[in-house]
C-alpha positions as CSV (number, residue, x, y, z in Angstrom):
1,X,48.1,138.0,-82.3
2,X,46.2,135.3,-84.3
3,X,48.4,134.0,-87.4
4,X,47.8,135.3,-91.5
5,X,46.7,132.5,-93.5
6,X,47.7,132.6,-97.0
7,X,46.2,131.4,-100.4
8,X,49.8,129.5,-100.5
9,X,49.0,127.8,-97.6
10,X,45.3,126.7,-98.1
11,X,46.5,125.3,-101.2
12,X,49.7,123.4,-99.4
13,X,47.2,122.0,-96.9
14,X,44.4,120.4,-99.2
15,X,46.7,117.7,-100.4
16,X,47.4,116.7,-97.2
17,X,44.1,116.5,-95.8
18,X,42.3,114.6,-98.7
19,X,45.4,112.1,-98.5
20,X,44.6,111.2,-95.0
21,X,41.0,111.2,-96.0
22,X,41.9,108.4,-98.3
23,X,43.6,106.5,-96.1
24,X,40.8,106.3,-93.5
25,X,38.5,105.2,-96.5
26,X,41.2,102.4,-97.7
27,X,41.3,101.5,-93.8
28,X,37.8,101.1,-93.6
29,X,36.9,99.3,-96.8
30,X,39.8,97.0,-95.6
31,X,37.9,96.4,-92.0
32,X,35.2,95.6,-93.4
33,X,36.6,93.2,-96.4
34,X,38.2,91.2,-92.8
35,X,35.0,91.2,-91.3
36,X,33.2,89.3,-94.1
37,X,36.2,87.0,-95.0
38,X,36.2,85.7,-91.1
39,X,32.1,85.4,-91.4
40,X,32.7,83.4,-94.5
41,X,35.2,81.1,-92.9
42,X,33.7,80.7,-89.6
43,X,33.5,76.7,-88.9
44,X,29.9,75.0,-90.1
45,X,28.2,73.2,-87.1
46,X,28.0,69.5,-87.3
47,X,24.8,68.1,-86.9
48,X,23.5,64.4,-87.9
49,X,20.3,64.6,-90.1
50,X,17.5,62.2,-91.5
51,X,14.4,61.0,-93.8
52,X,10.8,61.7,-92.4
53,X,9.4,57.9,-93.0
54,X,5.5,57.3,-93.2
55,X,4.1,54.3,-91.0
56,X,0.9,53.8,-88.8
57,X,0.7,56.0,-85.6
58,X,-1.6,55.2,-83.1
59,X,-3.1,58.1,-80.3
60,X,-3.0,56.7,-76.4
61,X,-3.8,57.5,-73.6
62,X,-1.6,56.4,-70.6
63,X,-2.9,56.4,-67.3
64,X,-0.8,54.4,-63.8
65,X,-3.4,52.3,-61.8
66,X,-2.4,49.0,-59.3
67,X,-2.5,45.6,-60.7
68,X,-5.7,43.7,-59.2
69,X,-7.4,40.2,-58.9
70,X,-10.7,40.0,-60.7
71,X,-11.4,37.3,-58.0
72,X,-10.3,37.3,-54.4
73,X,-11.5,35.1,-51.2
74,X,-11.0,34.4,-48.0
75,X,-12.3,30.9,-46.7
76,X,-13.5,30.7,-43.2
77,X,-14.6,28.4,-41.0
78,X,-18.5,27.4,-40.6
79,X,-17.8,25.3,-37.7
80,X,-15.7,25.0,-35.2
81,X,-13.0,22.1,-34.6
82,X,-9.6,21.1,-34.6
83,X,-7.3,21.1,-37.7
84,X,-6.6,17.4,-38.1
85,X,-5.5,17.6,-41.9
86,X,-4.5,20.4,-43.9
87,X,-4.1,19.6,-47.8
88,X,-2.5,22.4,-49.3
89,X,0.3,25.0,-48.8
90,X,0.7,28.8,-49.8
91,X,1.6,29.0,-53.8
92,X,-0.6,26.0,-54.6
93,X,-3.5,26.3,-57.0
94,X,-7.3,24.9,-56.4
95,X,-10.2,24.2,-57.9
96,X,-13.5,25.3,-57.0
97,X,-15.1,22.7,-54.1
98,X,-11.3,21.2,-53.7
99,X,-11.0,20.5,-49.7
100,X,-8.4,22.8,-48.2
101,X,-8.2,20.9,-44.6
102,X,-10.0,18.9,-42.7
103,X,-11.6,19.6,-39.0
104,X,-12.1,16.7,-36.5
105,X,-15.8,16.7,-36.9
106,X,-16.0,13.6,-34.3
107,X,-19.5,15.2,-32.3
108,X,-21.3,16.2,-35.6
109,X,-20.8,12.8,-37.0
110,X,-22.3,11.4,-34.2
111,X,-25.0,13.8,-34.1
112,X,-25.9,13.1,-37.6
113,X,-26.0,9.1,-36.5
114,X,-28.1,10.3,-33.9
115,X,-30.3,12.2,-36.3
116,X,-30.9,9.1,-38.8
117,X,-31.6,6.9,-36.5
118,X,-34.4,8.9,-34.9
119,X,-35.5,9.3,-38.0
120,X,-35.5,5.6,-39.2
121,X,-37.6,4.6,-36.0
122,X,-40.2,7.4,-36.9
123,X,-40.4,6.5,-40.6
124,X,-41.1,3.0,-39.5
125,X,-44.0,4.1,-37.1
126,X,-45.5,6.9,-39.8
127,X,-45.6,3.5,-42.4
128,X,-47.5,1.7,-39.4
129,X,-50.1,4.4,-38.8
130,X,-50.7,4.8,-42.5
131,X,-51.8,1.2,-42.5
132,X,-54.8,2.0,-39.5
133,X,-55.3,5.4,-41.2
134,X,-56.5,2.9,-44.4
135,X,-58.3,0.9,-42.3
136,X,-59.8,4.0,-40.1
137,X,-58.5,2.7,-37.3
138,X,-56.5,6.2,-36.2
139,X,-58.2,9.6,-36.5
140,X,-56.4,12.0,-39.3
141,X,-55.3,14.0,-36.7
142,X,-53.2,11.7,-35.0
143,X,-51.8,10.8,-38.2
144,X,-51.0,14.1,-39.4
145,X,-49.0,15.0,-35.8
146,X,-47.0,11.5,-36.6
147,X,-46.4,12.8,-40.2
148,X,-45.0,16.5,-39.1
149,X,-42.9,14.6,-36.6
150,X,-41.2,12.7,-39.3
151,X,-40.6,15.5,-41.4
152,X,-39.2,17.8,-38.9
153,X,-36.7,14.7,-38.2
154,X,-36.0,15.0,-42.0
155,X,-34.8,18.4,-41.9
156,X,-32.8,17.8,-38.3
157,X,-31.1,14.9,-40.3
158,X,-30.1,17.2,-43.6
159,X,-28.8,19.5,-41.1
160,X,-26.6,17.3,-39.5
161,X,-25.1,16.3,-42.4
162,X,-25.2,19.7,-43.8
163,X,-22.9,20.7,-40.7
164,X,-20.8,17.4,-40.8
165,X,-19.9,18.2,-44.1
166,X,-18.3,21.9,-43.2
167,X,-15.5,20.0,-41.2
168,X,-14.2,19.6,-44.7
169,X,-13.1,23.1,-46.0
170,X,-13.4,23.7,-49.8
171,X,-12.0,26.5,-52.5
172,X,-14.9,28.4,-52.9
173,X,-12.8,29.6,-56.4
174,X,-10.8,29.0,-58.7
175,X,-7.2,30.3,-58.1
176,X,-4.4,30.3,-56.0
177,X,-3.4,29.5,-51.9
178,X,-2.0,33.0,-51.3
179,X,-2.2,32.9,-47.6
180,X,-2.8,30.3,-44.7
181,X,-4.0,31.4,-41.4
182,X,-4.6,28.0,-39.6
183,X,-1.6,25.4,-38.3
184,X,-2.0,21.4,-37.6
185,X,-3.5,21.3,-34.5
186,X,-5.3,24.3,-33.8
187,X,-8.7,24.3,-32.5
188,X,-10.7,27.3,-34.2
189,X,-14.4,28.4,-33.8
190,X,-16.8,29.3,-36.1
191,X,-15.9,32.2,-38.9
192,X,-12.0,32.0,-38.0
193,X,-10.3,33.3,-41.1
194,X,-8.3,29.7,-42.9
195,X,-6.9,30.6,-46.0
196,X,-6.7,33.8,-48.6
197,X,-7.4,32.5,-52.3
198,X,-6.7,34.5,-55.1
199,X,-7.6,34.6,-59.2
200,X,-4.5,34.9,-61.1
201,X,-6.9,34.7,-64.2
202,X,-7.5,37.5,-65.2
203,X,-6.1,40.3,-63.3
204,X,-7.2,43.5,-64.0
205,X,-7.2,47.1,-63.3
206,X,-8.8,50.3,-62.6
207,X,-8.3,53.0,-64.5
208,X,-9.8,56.8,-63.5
209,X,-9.6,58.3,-66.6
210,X,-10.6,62.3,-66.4
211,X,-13.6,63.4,-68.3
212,X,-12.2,65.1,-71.4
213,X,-11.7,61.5,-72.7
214,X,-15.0,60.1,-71.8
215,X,-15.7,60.3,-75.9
216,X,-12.2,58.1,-76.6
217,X,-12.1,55.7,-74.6
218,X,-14.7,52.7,-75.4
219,X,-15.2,48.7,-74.7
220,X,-13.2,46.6,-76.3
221,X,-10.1,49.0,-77.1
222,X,-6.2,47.4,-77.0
223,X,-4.7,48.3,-73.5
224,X,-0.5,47.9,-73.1
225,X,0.7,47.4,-69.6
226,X,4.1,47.8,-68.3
227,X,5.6,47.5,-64.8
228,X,8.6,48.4,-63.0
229,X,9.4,45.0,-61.4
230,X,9.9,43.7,-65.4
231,X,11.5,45.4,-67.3
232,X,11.1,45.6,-70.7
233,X,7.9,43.4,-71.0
234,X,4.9,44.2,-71.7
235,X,1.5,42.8,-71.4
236,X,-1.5,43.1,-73.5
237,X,-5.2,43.6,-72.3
238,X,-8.6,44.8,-72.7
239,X,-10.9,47.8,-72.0
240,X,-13.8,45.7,-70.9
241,X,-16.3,48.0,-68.9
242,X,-16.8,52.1,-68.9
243,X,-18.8,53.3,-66.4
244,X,-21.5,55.1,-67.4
245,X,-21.1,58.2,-64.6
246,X,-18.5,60.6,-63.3
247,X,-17.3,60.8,-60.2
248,X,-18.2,64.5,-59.3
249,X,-15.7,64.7,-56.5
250,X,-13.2,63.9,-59.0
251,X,-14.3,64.7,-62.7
252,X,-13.3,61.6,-63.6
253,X,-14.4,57.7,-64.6
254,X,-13.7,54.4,-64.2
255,X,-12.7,51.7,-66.7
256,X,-11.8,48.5,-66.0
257,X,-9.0,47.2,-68.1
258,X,-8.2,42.8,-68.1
259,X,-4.8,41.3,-68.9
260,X,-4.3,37.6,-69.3
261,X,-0.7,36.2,-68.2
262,X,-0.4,32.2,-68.6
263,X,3.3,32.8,-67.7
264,X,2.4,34.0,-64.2
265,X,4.8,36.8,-63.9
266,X,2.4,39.7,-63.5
267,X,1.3,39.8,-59.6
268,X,-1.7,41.3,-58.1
269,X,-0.2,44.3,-56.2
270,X,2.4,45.7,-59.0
271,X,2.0,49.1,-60.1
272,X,1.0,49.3,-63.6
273,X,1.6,51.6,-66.0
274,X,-1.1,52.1,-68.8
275,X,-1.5,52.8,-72.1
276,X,-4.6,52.7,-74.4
277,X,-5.1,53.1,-78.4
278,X,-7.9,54.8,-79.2
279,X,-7.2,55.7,-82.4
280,X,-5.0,54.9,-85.0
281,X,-3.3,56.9,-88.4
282,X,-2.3,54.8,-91.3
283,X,0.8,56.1,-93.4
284,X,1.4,58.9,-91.7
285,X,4.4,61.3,-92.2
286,X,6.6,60.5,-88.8
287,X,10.3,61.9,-87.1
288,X,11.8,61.7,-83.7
289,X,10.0,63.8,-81.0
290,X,14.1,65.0,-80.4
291,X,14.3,66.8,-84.0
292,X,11.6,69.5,-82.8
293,X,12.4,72.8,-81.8
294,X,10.1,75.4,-79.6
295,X,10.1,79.0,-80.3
296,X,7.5,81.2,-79.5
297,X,4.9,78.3,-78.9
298,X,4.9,77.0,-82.1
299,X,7.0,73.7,-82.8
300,X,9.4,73.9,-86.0
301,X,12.3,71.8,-87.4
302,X,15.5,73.1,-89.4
303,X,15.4,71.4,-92.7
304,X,18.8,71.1,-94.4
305,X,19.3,72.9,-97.9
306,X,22.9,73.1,-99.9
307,X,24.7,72.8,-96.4
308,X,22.6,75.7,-94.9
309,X,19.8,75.1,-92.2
310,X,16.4,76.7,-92.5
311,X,14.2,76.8,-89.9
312,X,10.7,76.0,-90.5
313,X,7.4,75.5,-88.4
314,X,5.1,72.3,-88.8
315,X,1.9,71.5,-87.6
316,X,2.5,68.4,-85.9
317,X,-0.9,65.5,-84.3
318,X,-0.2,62.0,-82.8
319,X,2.8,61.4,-80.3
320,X,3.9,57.5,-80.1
321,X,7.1,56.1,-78.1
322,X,9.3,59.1,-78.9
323,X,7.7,59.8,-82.8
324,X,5.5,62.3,-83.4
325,X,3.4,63.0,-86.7
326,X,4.2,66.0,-88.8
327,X,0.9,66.9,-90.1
328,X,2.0,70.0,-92.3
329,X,5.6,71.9,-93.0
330,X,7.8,68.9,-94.4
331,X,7.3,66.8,-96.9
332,X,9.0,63.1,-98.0
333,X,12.7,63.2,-98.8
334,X,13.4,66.4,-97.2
335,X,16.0,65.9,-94.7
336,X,16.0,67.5,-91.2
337,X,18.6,67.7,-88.2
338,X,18.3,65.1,-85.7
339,X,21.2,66.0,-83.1
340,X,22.7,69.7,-83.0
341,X,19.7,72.4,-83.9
342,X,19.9,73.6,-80.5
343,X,23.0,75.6,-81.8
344,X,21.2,76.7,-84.9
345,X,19.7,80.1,-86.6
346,X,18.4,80.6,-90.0
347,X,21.0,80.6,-92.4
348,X,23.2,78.7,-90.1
349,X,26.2,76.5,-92.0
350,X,26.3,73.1,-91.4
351,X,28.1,69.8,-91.7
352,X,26.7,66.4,-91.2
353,X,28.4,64.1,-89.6
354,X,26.2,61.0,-89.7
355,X,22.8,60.6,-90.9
356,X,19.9,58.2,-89.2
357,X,16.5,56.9,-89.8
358,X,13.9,58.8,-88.6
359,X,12.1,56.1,-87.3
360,X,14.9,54.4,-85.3
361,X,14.3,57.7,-82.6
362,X,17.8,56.6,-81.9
363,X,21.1,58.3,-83.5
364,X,23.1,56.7,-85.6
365,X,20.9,53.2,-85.4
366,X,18.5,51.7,-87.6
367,X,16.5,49.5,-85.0
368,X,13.1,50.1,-84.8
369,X,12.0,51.8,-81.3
370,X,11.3,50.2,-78.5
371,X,7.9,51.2,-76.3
């Protein structure tokens, strides 16, 4: 039997359910009211910020290649003897024509005695016979035959002294002793390998550079060349030759690049790392490389405004030790975050901790970078 409902008891009910109807309301409003209190007193994110500054960029291309000597020899003997002298050690530097060693040379010497005096006794004779040949007393041919003789004698004696003169090995260049082959006392034949000498001045490198740059890189452009064995030092050079093809093999082409170093701490041998200007930006708009952001392939920065951080994308050109130039998107003044916007979103609060130049590329430090 299913219970009478009453007007009495719709009427007793109705307060009862529109008071729990406006409690759930009051509860709700009051969720909500906790919600947006604890979003308005969430913690703001420290980041450190800075200044776009506007200086010179410069566009390079960097390449690795070997350091080389433009000059490099090895001396051998052109005749054979024994080492009775030897003038210079490994690490010494030479002139061109400076003697190296010195062979015995004893059976040339006397060969070339030999030599002169055959041809002092002919040249004696040949002034005899030109005396009858003025007074037709020998026929021209005889005459001539005595002449040919003394000429051939000529050229036996200029070869004698020509070989004589080999027992003293020269520097055929300019540059250093790095390597000696030969010990006091050896006996060596012809073409044995003596000494390695090597150019110091200049040294240079080759540089394949691939084909999409044939248009930037030209004679004459500044070259910067580091290396691993020194730290921290770099040396300046020169783009002195392009060559005029490319390699098909490789799609690329060669330049050779020459670096002077009086001080004598670069080496022939070192790997080299390379870096060319090819063009150059005056007062260009620049920040740390660190300070952008990537989203969706475009690069953007979040710009600080009232304590809040907007993201916004630039359009950025030239990279140069760790600064690269903002082309469009922020202008000077405007201050952007340097450390922390990997934590950040539109809209996102923030408190800055510290502040640095943009320039520096370094927190916290206003020292210009280092390359």
């Amino acid at each position: 039997m299913q219970p009478k409902t009453t007007a009495g008891g719709i009427l007793f009910l109705l307060p009862i359910l529109l008071g729990a109807t406006l409690v759930t309301q009051s509860a709700c409003r009051h969720g909500d009211s906790n919600e947006a209190d604890e979003e308005d007193k969430s913690p703001a994110i420290p980041v450190e910020v800075a200044t776009a500054t506007r200086g010179d960029i410069f566009a390079i291309y960097s390449g690795t290649a070997p350091i080389e000597a433009f000059a490099d020899a090895q001396v051998v003997a052109k005749v054979g003897g024994e080492v009775r002298d030897i003038r210079v050690e490994e690490g010494d530097e030479v002139t061109t024509g400076q003697i190296l060693l010195r062979l015995d040379g004893d059976r040339l010497r006397f060969e070339a005695q030999q030599a002169e005096a055959n041809l002092r006794k002919l040249q004696r004779d040949f002034q005899r016979n030109r005396d009858l040949k003025e007074r037709s007393l020998i026929s021209p041919g005889d005459f001539e035959k005595i002449q040919y003789e003394m000429e051939a004698l000529e050229a036996t004696f200029r070869l004698a002294e020509l070989e004589l003169g080999y027992t003293e090995i020269r520097a055929p260049i300019d540059g250093v002793v790095s390597q000696r082959f030969v010990k006091l006392g050896n006996t060596i034949e012809v073409n044995t390998p003596t000494f390695q000498i090597t150019s110091l001045e200049p040294l240079v490198s080759y540089l394949h550079v691939p084909e999409r740059e044939y248009r930037r890189i030209g004679i004459g452009q500044n070259a910067s060349i580091a290396v691993d064995a020194l730290q921290g030092v770099r040396f300046e050079g020169t783009v002195v030759r392009v060559s005029p093809v490319v390699d098909p093999l490789t799609g690329t082409f060669k330049i050779t690049i020459e670096v002077s170093d009086p001080s004598r701490r670069l080496k022939p041998g070192m790997f080299g790392r390379i870096s060319i200007v090819y063009d150059k930006r005056e007062n260009a708009l620049k920040i740390p490389r660190s300070a952008i952001v990537q989203e969706a392939g475009e690069p953007s920065i979040f710009v600080i405004d009232d304590d809040t951080a907007h993201r916004r994308v630039v359009h950025t050109g030239y990279v140069e030790a760790g600064q690269i130039e903002i082309v469009d998107g922020l202008s000077d003044g405007e201050q952007f975050v340097l450390v922390g916007q990997t934590g950040l979103r539109e809209g996102s609060k923030v408190a800055v901790v510290g502040s640095a130049r943009a320039e520096s590329g370094v927190v916290g430090s206003d020292a210009p970078a280092s390359e």
